[in-house]
DSSP file (Angstrom, degrees, kcal/mol; ACC not computed):
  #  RESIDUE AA STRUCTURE BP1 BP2  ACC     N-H-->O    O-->H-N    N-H-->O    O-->H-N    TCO  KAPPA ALPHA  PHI   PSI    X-CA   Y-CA   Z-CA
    1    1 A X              0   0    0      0, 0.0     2,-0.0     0, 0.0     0, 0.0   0.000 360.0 360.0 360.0 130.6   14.6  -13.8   14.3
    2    2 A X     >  -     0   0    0      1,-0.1     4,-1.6     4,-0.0     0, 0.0  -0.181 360.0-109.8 -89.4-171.7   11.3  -14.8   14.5
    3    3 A X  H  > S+     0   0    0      2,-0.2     4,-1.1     1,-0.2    -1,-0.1   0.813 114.5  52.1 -87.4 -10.5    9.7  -17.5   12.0
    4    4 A X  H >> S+     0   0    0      2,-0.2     4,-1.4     1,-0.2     3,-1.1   0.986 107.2  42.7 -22.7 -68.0    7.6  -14.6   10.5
    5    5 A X  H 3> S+     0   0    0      1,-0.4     4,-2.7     2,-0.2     3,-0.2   0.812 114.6  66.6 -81.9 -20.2   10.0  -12.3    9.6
    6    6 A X  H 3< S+     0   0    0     -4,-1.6    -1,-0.4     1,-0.2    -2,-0.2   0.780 106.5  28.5  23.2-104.7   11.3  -15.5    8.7
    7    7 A X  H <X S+     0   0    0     -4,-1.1     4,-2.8    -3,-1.1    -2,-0.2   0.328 113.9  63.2 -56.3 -26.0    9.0  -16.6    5.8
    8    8 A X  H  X S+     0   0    0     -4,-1.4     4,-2.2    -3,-0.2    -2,-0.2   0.824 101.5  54.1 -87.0 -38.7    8.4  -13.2    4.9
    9    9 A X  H  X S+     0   0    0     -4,-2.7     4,-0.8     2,-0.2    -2,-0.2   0.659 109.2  45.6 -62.9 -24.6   12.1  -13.2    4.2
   10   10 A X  H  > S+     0   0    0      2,-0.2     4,-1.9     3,-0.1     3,-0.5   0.914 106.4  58.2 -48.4 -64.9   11.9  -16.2    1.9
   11   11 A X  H  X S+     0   0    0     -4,-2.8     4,-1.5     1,-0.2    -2,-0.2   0.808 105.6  53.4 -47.2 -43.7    8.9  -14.8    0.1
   12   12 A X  H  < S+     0   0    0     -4,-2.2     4,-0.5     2,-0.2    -1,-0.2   0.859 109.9  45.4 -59.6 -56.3   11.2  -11.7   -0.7
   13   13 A X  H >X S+     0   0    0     -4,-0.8     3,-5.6    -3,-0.5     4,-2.3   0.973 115.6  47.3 -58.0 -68.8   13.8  -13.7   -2.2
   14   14 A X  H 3X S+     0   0    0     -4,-1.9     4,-3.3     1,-0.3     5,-0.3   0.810 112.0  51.3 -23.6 -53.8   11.2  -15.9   -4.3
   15   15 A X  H 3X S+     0   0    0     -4,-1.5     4,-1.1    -5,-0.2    -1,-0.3   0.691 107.7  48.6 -80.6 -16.4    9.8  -12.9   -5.1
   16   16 A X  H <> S+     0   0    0     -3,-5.6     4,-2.6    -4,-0.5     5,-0.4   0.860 117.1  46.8 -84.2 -57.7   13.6  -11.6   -6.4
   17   17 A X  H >X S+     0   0    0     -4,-2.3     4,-2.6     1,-0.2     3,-0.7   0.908  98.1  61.5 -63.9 -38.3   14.0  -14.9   -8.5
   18   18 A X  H 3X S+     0   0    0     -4,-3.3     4,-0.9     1,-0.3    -1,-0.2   0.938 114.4  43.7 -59.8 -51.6   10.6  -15.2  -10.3
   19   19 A X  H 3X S+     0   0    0     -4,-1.1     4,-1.5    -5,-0.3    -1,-0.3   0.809 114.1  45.7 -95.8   2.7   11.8  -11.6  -11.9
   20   20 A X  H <X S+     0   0    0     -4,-2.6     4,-2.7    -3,-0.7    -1,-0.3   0.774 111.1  47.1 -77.7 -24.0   15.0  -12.5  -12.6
   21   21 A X  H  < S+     0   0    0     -4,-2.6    20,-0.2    -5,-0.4    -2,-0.2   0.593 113.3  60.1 -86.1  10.4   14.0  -15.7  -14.0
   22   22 A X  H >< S+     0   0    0     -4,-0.9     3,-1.9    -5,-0.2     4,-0.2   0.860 107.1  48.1 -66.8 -63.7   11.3  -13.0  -16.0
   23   23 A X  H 3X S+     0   0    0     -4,-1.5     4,-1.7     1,-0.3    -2,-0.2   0.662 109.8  44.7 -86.9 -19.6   13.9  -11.4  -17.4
   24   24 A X  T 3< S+     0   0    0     -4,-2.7    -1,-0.3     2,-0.2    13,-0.2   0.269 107.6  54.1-124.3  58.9   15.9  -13.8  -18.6
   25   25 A X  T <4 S+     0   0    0     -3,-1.9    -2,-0.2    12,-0.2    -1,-0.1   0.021 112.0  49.6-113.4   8.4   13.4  -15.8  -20.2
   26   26 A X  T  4 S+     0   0    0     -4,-0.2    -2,-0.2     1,-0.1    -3,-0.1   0.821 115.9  42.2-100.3 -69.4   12.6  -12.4  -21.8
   27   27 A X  S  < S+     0   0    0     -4,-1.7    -3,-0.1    -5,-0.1    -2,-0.1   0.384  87.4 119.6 -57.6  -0.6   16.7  -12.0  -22.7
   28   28 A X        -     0   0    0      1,-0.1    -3,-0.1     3,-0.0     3,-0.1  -0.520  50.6-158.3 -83.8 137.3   17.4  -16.3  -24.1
   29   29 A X  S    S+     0   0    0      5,-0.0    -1,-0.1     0, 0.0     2,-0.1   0.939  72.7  62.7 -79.3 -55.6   18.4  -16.1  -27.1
   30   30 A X  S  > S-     0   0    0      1,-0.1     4,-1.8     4,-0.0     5,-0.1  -0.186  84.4-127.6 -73.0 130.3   17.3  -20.1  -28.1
   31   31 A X  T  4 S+     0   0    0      1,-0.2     4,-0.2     2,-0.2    -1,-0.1   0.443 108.6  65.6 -71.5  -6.4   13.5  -20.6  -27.6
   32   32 A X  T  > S+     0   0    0      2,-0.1     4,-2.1     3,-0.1    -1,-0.2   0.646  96.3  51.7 -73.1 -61.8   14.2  -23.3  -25.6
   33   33 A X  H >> S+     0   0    0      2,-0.2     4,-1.6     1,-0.1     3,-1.2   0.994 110.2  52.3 -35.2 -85.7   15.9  -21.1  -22.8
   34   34 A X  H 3< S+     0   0    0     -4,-1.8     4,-0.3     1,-0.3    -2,-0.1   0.559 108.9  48.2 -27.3 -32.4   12.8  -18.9  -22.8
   35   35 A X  H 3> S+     0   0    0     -3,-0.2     4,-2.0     2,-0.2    -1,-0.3   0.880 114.5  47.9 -93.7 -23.5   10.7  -21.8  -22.3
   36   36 A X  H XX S+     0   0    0     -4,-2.1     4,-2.9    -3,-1.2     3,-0.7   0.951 114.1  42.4 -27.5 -71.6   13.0  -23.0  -19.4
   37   37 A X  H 3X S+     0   0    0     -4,-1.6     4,-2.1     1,-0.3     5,-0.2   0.892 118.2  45.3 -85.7 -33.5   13.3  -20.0  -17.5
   38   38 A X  H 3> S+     0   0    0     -5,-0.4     4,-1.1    -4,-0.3    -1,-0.3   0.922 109.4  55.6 -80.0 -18.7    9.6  -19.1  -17.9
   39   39 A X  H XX S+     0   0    0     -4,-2.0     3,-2.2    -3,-0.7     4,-1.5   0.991 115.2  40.3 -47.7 -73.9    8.6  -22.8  -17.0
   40   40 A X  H 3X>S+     0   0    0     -4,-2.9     4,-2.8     1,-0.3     5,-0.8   0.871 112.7  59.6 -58.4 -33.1   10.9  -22.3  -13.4
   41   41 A X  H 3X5S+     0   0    0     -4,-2.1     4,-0.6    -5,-0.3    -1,-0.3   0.862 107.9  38.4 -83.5 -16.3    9.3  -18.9  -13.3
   42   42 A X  H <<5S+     0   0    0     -3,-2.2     4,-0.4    -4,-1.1    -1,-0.2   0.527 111.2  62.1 -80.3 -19.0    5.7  -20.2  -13.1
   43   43 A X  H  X5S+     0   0    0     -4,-1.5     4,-1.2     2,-0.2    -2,-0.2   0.915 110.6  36.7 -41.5 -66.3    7.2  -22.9  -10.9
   44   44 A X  H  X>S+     0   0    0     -4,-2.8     4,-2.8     1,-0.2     5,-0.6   0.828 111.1  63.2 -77.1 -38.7    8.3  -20.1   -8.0
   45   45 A X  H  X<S+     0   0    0     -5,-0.8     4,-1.1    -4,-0.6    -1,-0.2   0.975 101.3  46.7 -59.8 -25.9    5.3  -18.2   -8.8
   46   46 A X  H  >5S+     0   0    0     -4,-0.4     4,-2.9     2,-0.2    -1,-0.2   0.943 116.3  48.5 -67.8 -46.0    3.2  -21.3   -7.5
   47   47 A X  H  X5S+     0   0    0     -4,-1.2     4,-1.2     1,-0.2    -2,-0.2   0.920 104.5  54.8 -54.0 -36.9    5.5  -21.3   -4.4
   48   48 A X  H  X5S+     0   0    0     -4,-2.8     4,-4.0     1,-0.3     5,-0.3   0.879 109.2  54.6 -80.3 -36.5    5.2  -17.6   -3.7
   49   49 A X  H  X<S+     0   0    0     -4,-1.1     4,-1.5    -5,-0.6     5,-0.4   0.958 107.8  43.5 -61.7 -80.7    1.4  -18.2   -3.6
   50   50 A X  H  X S+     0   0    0     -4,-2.9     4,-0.5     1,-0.3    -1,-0.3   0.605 114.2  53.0 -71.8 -24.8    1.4  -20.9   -1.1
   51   51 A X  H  X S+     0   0    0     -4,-1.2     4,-0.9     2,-0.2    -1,-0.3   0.880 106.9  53.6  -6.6 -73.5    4.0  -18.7    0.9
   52   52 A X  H >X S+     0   0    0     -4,-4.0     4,-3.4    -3,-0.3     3,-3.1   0.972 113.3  44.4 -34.4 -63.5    1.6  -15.7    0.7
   53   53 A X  H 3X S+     0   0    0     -4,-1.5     4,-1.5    -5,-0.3    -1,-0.2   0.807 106.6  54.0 -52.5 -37.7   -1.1  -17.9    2.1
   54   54 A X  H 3< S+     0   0    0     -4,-0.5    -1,-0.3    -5,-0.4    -2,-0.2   0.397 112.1  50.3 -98.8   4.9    0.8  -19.5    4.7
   55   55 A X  H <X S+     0   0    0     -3,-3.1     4,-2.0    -4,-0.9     3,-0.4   0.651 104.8  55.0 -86.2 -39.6    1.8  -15.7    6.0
   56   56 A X  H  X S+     0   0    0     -4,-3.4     4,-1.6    -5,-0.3    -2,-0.2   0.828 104.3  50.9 -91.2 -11.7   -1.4  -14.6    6.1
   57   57 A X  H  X S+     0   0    0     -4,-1.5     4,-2.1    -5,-0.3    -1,-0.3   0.744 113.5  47.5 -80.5 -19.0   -2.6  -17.3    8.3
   58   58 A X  H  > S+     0   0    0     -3,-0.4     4,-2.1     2,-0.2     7,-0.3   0.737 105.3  61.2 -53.6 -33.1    0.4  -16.5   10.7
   59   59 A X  H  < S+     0   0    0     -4,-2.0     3,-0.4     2,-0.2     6,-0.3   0.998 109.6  36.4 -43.8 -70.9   -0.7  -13.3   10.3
   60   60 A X  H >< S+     0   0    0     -4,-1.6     3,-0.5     1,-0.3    -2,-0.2   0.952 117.1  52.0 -67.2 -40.0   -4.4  -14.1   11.8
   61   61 A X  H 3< S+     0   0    0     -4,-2.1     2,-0.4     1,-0.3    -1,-0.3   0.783 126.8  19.8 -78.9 -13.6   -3.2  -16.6   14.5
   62   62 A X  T >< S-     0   0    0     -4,-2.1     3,-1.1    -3,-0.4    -1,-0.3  -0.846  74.1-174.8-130.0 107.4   -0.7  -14.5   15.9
   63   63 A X  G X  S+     0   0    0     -3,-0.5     3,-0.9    -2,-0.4    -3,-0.1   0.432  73.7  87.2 -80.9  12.4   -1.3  -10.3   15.0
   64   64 A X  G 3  S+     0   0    0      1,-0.2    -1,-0.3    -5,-0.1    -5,-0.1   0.593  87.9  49.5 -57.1 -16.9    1.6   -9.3   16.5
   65   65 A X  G X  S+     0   0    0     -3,-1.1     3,-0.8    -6,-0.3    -1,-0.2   0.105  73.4 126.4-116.8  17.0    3.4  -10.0   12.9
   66   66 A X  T <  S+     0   0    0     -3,-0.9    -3,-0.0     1,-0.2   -10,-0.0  -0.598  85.9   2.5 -70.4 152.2    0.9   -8.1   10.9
   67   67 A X  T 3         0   0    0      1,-0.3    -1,-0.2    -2,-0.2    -2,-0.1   0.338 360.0 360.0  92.5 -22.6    3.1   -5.6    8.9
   68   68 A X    <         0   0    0     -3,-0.8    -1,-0.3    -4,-0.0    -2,-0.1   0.513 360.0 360.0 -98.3 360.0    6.3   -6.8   10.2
């Protein structure tokens, strides 16, 4: 496995938890919950950004891994 398909396979998970932690900061009953799980979910969303970023500059230095 390369370290692409790698990273690309993190972001996917990140990208699995930011809407589960969507959806249950949409489902908490206690306003407190909500603000929890939507705190963490703006948290992974910061990662998933700097992820993105740090594929698409693998991307340019090697373009064998576009796509993949």
């Amino acid at each position: 496995m390369t370290v692409s398909s790698q990273v690309k396979g993190t972001l996917a998970s990140l990208k699995g938890i930011e809407a589960t932690l969507q959806t249950l900061s949409l489902q908490a009953e206690a306003m407190e919950q909500r603000d929890r799980f939507h705190q963490a979910s703006l948290k992974t969303k910061t990662v998933i950004t700097q992820i993105e970023k740090r594929v698409s500059e693998i991307e340019k230095q090697e373009p064998q891994y576009q796509g993949n």
